[in-house]
N, C-alpha and C positions, 0 to 999 in steps of 0.2 A: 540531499539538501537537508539543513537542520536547520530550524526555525528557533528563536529564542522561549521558553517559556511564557506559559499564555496565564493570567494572572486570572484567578478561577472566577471572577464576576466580569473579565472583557469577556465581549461579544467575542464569538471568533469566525467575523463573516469576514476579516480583513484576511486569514489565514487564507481562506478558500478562495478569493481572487489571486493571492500570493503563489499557492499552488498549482493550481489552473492554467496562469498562465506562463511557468513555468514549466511547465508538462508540455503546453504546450511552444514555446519554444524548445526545450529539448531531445521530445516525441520518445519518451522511454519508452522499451516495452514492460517493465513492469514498475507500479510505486506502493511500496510497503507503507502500510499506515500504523500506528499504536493501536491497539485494539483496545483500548480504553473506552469508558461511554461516551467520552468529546470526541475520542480519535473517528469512531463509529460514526458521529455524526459528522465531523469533518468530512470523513471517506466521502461519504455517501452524496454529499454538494458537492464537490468536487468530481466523483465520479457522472455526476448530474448535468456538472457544466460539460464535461469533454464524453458525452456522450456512452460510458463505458461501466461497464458491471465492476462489484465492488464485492468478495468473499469476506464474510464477516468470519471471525473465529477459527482463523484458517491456521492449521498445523503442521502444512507440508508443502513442499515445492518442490517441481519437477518439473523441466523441460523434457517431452517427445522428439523424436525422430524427424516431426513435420513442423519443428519451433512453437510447437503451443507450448502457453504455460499450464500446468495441471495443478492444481490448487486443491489441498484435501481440509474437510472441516468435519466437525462430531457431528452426527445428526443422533436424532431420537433420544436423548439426555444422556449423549457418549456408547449408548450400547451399538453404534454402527459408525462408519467412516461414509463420506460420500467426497467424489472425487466432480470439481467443477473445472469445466476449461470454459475460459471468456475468450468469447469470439470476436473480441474488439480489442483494440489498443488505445491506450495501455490496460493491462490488465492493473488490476487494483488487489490489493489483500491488506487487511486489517490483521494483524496478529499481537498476543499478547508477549509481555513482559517477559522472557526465559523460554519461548519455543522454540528457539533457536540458539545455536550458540552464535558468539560474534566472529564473524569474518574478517579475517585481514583484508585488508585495503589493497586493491590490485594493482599499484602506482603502475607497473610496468606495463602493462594492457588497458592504460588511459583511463583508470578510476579515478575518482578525485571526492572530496567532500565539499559541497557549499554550502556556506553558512550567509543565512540574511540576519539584517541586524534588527 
């Protein structure tokens, strides 16, 4: 889902109801957040409202064997990795700008983009 830009002096508590309950009609198991200091704080209400942990700073993803998601972030100012699995759904992660590359779009295995206006 892509939300239009948020205009840096609106509140963005309107976001977090828009998400939430979104999430919660579509029950993903995972929603990627901007890892920015708004996105950080968006995460984090949202993860608030649907009950579920939220990896800030997160640089890797992986699904196991038994469909967790496994969520890696820097700890100790980058001299170590730590690997977090959220025991809840959906799992949440904040990531920055370029830790990823971008994925094509899975049209044919029911991906889709929505866009709120």
């Amino acid at each position: 889902m892509l939300l239009p830009a948020l205009p840096n002096n609106q509140p963005f508590e309107a976001y977090v109801s828009v998400l939430a309950e979104q999430a919660r009609q579509d029950d993903p198991d995972l929603i990627l957040i901007t890892g920015t200091k708004r996105g950080n704080e968006i995460g984090a209400r949202v993860a608030a409202r649907l009950n579920t942990g939220l990896c800030t700073g997160c640089i890797g993803l992986q699904v196991n064997d038994n469909r967790e998601i496994l969520m890696k972030k820097m700890v100790y100012g980058g001299l170590g990795v730590q690997t977090v699995v959220c025991s809840s759904r959906p799992a949440m992660a904040a990531v920055a700008s370029g830790v990823f590359e971008p994925a094509k779009l899975a049209v044919d295995k029911g991906s889709q983009i929505i866009r709120k206006a």
